[in-house]
MDAnalysis code that builds the backbone (N, CA, C; Angstrom):
import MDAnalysis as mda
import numpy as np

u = mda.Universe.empty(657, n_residues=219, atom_resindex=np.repeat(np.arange(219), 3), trajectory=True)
u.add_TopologyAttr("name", ["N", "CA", "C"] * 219)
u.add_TopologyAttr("resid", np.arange(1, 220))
u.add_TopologyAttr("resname", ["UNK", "UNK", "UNK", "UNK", "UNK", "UNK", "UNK", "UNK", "UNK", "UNK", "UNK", "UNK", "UNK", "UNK", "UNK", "UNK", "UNK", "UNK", "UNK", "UNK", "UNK", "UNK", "UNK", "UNK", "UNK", "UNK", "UNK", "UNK", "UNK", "UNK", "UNK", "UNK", "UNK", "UNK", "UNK", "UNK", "UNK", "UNK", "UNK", "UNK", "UNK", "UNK", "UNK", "UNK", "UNK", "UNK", "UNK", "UNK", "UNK", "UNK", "UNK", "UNK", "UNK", "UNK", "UNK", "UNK", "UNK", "UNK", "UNK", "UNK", "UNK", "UNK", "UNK", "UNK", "UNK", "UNK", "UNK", "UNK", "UNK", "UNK", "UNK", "UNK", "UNK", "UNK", "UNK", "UNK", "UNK", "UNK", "UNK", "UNK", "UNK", "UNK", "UNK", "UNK", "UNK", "UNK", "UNK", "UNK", "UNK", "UNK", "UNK", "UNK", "UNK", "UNK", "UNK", "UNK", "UNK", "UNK", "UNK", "UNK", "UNK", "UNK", "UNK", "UNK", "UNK", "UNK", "UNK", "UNK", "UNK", "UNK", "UNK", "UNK", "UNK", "UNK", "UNK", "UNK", "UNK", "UNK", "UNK", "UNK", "UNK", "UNK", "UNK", "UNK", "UNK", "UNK", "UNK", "UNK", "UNK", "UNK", "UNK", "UNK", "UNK", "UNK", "UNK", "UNK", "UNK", "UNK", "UNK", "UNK", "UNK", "UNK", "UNK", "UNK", "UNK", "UNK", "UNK", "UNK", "UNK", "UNK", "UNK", "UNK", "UNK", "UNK", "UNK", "UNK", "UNK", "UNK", "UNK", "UNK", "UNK", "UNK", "UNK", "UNK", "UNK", "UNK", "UNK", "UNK", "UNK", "UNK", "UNK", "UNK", "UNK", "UNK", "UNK", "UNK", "UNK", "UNK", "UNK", "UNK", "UNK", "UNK", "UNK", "UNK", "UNK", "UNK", "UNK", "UNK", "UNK", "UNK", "UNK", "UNK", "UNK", "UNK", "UNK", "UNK", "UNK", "UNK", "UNK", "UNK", "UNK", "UNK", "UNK", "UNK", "UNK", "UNK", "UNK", "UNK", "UNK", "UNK", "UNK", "UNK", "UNK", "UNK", "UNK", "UNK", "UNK", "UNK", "UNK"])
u.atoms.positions = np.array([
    [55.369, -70.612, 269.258],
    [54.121, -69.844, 269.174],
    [53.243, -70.437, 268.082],
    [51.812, -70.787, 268.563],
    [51.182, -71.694, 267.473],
    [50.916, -70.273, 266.370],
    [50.848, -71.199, 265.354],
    [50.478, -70.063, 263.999],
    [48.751, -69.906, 263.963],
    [48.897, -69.073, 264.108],
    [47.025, -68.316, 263.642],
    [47.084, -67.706, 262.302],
    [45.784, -68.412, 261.518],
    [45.521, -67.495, 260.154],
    [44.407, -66.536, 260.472],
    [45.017, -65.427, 259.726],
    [43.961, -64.771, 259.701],
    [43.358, -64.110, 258.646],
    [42.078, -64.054, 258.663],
    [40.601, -63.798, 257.275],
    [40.108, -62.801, 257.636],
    [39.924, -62.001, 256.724],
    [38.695, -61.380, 257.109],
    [37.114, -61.511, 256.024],
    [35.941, -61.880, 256.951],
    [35.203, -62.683, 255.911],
    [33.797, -61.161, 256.108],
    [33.696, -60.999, 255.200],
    [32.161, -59.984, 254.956],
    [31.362, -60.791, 253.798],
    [30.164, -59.464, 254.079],
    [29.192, -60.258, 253.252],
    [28.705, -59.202, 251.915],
    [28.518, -59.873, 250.447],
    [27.937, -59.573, 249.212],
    [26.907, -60.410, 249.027],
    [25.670, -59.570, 249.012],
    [24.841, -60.303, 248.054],
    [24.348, -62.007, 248.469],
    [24.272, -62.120, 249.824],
    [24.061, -63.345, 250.229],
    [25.411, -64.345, 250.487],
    [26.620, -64.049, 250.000],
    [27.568, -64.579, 249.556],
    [28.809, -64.429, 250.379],
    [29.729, -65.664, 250.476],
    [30.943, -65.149, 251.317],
    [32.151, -65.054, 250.472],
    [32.681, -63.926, 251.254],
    [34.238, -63.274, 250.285],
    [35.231, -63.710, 251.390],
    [36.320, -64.274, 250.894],
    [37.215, -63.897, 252.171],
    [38.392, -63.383, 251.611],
    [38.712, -62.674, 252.285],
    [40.265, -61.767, 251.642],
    [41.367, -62.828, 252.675],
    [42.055, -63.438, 252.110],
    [43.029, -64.233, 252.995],
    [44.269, -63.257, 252.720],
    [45.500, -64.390, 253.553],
    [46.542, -63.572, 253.863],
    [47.644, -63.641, 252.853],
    [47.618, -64.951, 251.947],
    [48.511, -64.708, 250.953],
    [48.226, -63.822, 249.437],
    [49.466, -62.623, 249.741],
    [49.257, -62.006, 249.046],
    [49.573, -62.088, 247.827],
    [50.672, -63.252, 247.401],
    [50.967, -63.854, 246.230],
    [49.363, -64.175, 244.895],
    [48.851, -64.527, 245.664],
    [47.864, -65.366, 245.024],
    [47.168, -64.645, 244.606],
    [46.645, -63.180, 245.582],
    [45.798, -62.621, 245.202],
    [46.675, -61.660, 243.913],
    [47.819, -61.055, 244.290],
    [48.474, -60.513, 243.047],
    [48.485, -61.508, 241.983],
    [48.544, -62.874, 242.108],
    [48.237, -63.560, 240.604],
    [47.100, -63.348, 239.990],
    [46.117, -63.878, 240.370],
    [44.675, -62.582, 239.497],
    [44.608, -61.706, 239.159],
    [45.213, -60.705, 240.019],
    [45.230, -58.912, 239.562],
    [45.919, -59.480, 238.329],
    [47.158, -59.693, 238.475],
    [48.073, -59.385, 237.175],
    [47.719, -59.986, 235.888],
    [47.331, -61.534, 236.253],
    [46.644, -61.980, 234.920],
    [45.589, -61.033, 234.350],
    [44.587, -60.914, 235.167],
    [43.851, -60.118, 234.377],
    [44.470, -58.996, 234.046],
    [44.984, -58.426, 233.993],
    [46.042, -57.166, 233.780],
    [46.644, -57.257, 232.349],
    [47.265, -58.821, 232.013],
    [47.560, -58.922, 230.535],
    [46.946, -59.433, 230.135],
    [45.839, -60.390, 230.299],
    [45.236, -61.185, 229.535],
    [44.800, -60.387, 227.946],
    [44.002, -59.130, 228.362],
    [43.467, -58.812, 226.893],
    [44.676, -58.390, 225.847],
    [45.691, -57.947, 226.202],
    [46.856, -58.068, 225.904],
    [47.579, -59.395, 224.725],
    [47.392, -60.257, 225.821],
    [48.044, -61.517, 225.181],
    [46.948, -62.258, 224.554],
    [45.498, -61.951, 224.794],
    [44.161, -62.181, 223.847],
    [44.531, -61.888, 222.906],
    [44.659, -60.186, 222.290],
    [44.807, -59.641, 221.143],
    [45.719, -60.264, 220.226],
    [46.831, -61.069, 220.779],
    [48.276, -61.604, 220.443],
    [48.008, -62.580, 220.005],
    [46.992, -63.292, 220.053],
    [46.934, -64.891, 219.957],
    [46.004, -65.338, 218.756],
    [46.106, -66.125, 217.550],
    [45.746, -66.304, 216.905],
    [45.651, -68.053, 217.035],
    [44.391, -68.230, 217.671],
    [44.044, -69.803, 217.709],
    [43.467, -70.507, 216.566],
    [43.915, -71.683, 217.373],
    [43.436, -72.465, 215.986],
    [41.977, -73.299, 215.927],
    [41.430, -72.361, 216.954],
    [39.970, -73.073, 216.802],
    [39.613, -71.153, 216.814],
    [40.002, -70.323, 216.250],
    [39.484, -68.842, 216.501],
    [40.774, -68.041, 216.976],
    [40.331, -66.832, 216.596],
    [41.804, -65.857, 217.363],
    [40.982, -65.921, 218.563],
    [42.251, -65.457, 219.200],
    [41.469, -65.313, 220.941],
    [42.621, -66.499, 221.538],
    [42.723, -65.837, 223.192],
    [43.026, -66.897, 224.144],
    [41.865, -67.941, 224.615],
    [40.480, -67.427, 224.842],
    [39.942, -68.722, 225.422],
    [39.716, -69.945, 224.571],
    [40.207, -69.944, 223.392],
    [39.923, -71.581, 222.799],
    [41.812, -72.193, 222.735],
    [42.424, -71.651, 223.560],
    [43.583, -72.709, 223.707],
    [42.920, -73.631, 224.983],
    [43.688, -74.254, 224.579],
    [44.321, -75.640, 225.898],
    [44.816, -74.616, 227.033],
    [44.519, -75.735, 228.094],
    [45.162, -74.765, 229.572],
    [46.706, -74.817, 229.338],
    [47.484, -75.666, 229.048],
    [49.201, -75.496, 228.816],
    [49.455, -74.424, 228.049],
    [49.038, -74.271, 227.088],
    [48.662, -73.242, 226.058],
    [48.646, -71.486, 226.955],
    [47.359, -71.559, 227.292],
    [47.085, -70.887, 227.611],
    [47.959, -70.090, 229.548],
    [48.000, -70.709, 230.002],
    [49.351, -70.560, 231.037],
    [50.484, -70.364, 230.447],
    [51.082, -70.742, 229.155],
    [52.337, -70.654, 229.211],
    [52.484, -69.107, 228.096],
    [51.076, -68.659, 227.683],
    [51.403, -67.618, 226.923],
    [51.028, -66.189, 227.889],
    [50.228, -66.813, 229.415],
    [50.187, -65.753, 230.095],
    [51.116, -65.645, 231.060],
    [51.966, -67.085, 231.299],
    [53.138, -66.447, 232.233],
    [54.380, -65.670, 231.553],
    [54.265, -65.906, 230.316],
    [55.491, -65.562, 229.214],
    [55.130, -63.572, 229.134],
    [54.261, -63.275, 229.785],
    [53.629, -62.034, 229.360],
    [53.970, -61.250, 230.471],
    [53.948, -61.961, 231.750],
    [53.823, -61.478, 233.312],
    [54.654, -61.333, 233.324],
    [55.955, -62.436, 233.245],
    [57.499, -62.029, 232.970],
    [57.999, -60.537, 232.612],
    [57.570, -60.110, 231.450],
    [57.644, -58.699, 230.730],
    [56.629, -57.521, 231.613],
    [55.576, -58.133, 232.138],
    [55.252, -57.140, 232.766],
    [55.106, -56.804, 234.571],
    [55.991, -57.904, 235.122],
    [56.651, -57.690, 236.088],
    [57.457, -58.428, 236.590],
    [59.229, -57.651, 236.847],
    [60.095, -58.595, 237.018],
    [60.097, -59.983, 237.591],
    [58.832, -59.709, 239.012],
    [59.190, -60.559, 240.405],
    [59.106, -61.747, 239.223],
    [57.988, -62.206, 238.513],
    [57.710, -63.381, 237.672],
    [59.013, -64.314, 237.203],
    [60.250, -63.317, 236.912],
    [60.839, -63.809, 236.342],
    [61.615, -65.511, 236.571],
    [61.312, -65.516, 238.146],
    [61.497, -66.694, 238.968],
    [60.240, -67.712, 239.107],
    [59.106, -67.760, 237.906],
    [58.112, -68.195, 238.215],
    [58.814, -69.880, 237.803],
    [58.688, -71.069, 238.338],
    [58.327, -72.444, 237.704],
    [57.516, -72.892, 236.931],
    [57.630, -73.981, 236.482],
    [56.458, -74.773, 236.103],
    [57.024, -76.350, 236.247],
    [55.727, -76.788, 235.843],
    [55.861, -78.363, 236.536],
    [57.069, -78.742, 237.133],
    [56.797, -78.534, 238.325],
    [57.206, -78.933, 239.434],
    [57.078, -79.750, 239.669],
    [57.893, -81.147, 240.311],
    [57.829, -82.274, 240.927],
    [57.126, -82.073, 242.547],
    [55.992, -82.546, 243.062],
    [56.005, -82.888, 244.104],
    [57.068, -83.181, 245.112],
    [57.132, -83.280, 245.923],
    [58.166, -83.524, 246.883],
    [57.906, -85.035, 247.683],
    [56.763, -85.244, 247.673],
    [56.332, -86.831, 247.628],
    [55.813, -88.019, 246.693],
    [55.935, -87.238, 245.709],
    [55.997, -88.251, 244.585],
    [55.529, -87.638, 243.904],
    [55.441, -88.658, 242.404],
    [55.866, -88.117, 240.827],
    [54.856, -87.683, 239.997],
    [54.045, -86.468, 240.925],
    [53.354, -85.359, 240.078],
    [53.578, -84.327, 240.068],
    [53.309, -83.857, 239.438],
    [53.821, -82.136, 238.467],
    [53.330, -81.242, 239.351],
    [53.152, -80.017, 239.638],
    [52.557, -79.181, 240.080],
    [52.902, -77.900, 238.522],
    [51.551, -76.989, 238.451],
    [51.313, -76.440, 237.303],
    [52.739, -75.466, 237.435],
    [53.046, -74.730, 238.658],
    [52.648, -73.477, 239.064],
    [53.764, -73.109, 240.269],
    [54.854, -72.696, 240.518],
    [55.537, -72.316, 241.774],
    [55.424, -71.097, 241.185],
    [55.069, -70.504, 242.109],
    [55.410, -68.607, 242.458],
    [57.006, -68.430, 242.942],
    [57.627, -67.499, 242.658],
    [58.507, -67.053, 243.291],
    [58.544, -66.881, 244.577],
    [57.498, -66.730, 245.721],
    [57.744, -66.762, 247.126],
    [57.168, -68.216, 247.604],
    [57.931, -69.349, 246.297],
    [57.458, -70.633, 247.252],
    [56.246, -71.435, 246.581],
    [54.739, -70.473, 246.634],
    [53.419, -70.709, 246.834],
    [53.074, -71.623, 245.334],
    [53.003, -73.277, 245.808],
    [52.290, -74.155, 244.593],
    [51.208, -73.775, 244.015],
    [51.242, -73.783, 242.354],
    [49.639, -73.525, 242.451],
    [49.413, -74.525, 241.231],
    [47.942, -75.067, 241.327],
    [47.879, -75.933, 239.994],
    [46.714, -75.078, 239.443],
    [46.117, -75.389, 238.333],
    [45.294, -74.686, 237.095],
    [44.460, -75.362, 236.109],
    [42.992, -74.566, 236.576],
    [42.058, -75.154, 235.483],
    [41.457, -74.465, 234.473],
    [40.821, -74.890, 233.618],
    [40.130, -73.282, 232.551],
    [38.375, -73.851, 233.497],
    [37.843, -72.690, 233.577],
    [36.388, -72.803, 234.167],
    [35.944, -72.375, 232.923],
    [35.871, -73.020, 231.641],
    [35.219, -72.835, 230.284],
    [33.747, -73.705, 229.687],
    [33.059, -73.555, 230.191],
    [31.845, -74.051, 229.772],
    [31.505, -74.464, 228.628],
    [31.818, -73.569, 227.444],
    [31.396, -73.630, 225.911],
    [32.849, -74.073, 225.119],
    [32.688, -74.563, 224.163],
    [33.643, -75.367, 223.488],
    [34.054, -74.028, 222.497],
    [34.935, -73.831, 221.409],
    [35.242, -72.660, 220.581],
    [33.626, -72.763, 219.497],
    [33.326, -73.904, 219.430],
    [32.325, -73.747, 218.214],
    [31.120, -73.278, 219.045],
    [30.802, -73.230, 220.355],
    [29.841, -72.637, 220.870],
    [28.706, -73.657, 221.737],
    [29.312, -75.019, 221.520],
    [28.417, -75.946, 222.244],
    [29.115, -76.137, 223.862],
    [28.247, -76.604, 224.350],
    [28.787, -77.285, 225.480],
    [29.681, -77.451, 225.902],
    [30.705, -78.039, 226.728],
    [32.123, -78.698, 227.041],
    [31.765, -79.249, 227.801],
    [31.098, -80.464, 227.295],
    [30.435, -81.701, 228.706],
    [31.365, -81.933, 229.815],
    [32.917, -82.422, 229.466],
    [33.418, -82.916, 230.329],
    [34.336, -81.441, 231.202],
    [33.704, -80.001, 231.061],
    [34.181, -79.321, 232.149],
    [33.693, -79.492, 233.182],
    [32.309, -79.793, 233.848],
    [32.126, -79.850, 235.199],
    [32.471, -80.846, 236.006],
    [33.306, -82.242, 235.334],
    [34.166, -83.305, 235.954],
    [35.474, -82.652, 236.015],
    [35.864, -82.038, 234.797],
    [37.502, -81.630, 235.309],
    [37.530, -80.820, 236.216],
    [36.460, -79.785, 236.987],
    [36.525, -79.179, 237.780],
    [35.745, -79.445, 239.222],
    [34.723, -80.389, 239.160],
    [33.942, -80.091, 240.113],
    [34.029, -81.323, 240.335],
    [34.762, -82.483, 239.855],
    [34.236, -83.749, 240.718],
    [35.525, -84.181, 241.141],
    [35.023, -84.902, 242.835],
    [35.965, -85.288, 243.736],
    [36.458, -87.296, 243.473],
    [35.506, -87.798, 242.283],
    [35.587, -89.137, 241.794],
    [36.323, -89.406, 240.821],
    [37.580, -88.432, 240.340],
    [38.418, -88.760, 239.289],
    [39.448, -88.036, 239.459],
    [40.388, -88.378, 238.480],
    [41.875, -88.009, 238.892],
    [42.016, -86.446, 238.288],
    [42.946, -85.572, 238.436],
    [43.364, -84.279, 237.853],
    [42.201, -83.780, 237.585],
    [41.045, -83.442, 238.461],
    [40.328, -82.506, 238.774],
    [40.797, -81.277, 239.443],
    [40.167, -80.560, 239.396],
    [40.368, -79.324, 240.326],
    [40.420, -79.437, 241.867],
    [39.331, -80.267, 242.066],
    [39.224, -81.065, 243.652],
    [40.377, -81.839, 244.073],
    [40.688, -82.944, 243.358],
    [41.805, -83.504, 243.293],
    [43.041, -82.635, 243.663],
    [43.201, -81.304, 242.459],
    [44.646, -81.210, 243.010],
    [44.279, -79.964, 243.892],
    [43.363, -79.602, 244.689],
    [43.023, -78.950, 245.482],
    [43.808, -79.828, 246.807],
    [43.391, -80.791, 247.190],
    [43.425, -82.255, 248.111],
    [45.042, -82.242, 248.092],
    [45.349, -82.205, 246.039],
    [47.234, -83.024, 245.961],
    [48.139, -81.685, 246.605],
    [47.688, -80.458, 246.643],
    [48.048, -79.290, 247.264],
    [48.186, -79.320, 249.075],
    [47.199, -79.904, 249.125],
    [46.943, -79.681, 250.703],
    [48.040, -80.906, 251.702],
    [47.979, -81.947, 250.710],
    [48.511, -83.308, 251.385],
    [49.958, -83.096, 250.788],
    [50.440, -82.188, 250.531],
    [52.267, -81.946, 249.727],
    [53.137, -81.652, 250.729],
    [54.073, -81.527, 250.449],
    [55.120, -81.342, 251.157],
    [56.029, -80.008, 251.266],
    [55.351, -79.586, 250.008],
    [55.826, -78.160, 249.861],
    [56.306, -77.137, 251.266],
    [56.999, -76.254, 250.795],
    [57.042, -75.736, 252.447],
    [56.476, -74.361, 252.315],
    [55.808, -74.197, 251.528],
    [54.669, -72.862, 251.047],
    [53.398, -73.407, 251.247],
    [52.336, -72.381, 252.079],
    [50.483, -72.973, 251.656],
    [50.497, -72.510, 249.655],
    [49.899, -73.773, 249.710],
    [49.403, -73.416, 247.964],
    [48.146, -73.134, 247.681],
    [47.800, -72.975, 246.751],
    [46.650, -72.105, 245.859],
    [45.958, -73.003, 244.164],
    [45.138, -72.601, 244.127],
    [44.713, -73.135, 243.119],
    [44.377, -71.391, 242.024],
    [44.455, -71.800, 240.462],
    [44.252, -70.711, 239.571],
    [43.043, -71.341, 238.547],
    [41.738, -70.821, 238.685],
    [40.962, -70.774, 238.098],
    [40.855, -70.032, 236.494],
    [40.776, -69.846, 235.166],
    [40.712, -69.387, 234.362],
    [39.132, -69.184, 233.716],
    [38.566, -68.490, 234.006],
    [37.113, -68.713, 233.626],
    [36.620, -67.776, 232.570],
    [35.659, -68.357, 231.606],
    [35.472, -67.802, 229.999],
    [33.800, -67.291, 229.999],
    [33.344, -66.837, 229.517],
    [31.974, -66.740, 229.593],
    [31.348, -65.547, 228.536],
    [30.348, -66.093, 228.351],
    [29.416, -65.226, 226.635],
    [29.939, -63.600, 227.035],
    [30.089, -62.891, 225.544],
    [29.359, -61.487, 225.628],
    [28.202, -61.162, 226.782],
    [27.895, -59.705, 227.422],
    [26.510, -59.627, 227.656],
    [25.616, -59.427, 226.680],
    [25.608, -59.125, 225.522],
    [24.709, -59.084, 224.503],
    [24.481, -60.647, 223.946],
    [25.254, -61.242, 224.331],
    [25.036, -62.882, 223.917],
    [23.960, -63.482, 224.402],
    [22.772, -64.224, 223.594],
    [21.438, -64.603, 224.541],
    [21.691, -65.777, 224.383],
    [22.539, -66.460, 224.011],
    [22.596, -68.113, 224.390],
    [23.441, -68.133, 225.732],
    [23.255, -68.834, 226.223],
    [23.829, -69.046, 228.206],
    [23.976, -70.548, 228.596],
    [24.284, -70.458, 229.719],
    [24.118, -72.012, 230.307],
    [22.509, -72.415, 230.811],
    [22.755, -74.268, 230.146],
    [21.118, -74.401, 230.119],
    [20.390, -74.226, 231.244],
    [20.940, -74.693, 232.330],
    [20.075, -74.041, 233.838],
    [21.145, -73.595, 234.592],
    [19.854, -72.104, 235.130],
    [20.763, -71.702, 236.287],
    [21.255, -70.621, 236.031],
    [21.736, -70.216, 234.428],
    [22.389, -69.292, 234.173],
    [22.922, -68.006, 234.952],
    [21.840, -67.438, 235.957],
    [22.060, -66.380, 236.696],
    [23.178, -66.724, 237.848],
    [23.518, -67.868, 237.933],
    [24.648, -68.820, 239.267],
    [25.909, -69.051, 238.365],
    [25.876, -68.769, 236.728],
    [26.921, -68.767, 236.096],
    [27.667, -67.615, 236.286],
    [28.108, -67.435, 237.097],
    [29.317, -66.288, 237.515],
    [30.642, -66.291, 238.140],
    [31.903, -65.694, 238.007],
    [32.740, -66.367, 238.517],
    [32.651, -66.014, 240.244],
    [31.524, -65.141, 240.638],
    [31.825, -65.018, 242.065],
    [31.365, -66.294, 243.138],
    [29.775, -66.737, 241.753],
    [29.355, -68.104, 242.523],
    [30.345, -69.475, 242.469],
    [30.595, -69.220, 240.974],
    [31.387, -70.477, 240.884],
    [33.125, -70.462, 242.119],
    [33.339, -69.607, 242.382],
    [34.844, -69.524, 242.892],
    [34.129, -70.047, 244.210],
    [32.942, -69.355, 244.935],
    [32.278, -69.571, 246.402],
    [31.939, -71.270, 246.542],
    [31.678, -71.624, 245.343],
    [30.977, -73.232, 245.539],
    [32.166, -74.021, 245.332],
    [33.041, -73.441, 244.428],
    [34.272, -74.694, 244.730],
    [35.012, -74.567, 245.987],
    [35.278, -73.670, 246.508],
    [35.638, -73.901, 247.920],
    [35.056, -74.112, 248.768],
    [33.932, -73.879, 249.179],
    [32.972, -74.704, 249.525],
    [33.023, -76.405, 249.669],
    [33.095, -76.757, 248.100],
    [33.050, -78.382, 247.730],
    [33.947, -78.749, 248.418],
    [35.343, -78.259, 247.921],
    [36.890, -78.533, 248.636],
    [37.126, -78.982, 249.850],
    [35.768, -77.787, 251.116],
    [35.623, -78.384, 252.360],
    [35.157, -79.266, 252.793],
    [33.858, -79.694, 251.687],
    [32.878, -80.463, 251.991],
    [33.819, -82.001, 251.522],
    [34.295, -82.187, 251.088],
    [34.708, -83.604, 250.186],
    [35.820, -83.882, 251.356],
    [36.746, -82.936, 251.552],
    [38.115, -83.312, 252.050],
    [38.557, -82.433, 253.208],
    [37.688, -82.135, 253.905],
    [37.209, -81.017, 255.094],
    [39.095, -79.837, 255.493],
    [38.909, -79.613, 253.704],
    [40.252, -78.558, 253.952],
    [39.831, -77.135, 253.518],
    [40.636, -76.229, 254.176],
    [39.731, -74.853, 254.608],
    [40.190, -74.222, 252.941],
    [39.597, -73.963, 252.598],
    [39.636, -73.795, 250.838],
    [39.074, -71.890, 250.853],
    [39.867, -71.191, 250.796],
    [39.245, -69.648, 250.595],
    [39.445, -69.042, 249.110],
    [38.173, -67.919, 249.127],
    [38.723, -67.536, 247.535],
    [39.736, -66.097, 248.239],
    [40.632, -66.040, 247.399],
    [41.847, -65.344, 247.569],
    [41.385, -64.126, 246.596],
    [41.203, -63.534, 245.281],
    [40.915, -62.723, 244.427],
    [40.330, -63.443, 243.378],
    [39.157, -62.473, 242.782],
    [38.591, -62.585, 241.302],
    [38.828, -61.240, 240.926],
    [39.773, -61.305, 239.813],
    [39.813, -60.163, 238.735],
    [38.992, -60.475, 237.181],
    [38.583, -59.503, 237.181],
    [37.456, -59.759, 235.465],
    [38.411, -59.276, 234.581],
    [37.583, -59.635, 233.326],
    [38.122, -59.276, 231.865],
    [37.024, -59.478, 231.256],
    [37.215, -58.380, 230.056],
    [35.781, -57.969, 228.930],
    [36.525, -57.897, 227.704],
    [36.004, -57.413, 226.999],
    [36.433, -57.479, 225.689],
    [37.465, -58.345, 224.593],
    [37.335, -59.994, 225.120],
    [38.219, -60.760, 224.717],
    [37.881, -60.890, 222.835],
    [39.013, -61.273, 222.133],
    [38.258, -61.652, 221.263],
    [37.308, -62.747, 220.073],
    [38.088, -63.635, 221.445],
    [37.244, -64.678, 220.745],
    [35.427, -64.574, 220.460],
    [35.039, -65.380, 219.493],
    [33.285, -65.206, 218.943],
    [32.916, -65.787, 220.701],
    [33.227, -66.552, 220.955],
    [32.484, -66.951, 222.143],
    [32.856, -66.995, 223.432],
    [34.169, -67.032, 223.651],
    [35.360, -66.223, 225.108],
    [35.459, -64.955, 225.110],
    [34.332, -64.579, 225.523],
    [34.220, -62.832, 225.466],
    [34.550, -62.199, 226.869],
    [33.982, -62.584, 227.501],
    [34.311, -62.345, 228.809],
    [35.338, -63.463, 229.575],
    [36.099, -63.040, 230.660],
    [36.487, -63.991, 231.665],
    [36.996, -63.332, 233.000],
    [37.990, -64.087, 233.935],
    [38.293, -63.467, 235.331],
    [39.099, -64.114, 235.450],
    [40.399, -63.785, 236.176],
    [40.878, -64.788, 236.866],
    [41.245, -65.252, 238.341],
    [40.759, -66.432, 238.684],
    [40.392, -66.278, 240.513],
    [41.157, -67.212, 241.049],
    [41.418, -66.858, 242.275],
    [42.839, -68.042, 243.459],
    [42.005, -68.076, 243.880],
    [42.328, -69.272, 244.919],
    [42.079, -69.698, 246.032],
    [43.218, -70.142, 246.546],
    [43.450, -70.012, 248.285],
    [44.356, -70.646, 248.599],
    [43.994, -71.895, 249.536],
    [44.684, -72.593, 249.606],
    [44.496, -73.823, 250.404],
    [45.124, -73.847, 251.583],
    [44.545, -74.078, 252.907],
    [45.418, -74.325, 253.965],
    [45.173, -75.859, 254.614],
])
C-alpha cells in the first residue's frame, strides 16, 4: 500500500501553516519552549547571563539536559549521531527514531551588533553546515525515521527600538520558519513543512529577550 502524507494546510495572515504528521517534532517545540525560561534563568553566560548568548552546543546540551527532568520519554534522546552513509554527525535523534539537526536563528551578537555571518549559516544553499545543507543531509540519509530540522530563534524586547536594518516587520519567527521551507523546496525541490513554533518572553539576557522554538520536518 503506497504511503500517503498527510497535511493539513490553512491560512494566517497571508501566510502558510502546515500542521504535519510527525508528532515528535512538533512536541519538541512545545517542550523546549516549556523550559527554556527555566534553564534561561539557570544560565550564567559568559558574554551575559541568559541562554541566548551561548553557542548552539551550549545551548542544546543545557536544554536537552532539562527535558530529560522534565519529561521521561527524553531520557532516550541522542546526540551526534553518525550518519548511516557517512561520517557526519547528526545534532539530534529523538527517541521515536526522528533525526534532527540545529541552528540558533540569532541575528544580534550578545553585545548588540549584528551577527553578519547568521544569514549564511542559515539561509544559504552555497556552503557547508548550513541549515539548507543539513536540511538536504536529512533528506538524502539513510535514517529509517523522516527527520526534522530545530530552529532556535532570539529576538529584541518589544520595548526595544533598535531592530533589524530592513524589513524588520518580516523579522518574525512565523515569516522566517515559512521562508526557510520554502527555500528548502526551492534549492533542493524537498517538501520542507513547518511542524510547530512555540514562543518565549521574558528571557534574560540585555538583548535575547524574546525567542521560539520551531521544527520543521523534512520528507
Amino acid at each position: 500500500m503506497q504511503h500517503i502524507r498527510l497535511r493539513k494546510i490553512f491560512q494566517k495572515s497571508g501566510k502558510r501553516f502546515v500542521m504535519t504528521k510527525n508528532k515528535s517534532l512538533s512536541k519538541f517545540a512545545e517542550d523546549i519552549a516549556a523550559v527554556m525560561p527555566e534553564v534561561d534563568a539557570n544560565t550564567e553566560g559568559q558574554y551575559g547571563d541568559g541562554l541566548g548568548s551561548e553557542d548552539e552546543p551550549q545551548q542544546l546540551s543545557l536544554i536537552l539536559d532539562r527535558l530529560k527532568q522534565y519529561d521521561m520519554w527524553y531520557e532516550d534522546v541522542r546526540r551526534e549521531v553518525s550518519y548511516p552513509s557517512n561520517g557526519g554527525k547528526c545534532d539530534v535523534i529523538l527517541p521515536d527514531g526522528t533525526p534532527v539537526e540545529c541552528k540558533l536563528l540569532r541575528y544580534w551578537r550578545a553585545n548588540g551588533d549584528p551577527e553578519d555571518y547568521m544569514p549564511k549559516t542559515v539561509l544559504s544553499p552555497f556552503h557547508s553546515n548550513t541549515l539548507m545543507t543539513d536540511a538536504y543531509e536529512i533528506h538524502a540519509s539513510e535514517f529509517n525515521h523522516r527527520g526534522g530540522l530545530l530552529g532556535l530563534f532570539y529576538k529584541r524586547s518589544e520595548d526595544d527600538r533598535q531592530t533589524v536594518d530592513n524589513l524588520p516587520e518580516r523579522y518574525t519567527p512565523e515569516d522566517l520558519a515559512d521562508k526557510i521551507a520554502r527555500d528548502i523546496e526551492y534549492w533542493y525541490d524537498v517538501n520542507a513543512s513547518v511542524s510547530n513554533i512555540s514562543k518565549v518572553k521574558g528571557l534574560q539576557h540585555s538583548v535575547h529577550k524574546r525567542g521560539a522554538a520551531i521544527t520543521w520536518e523534512i520528507a
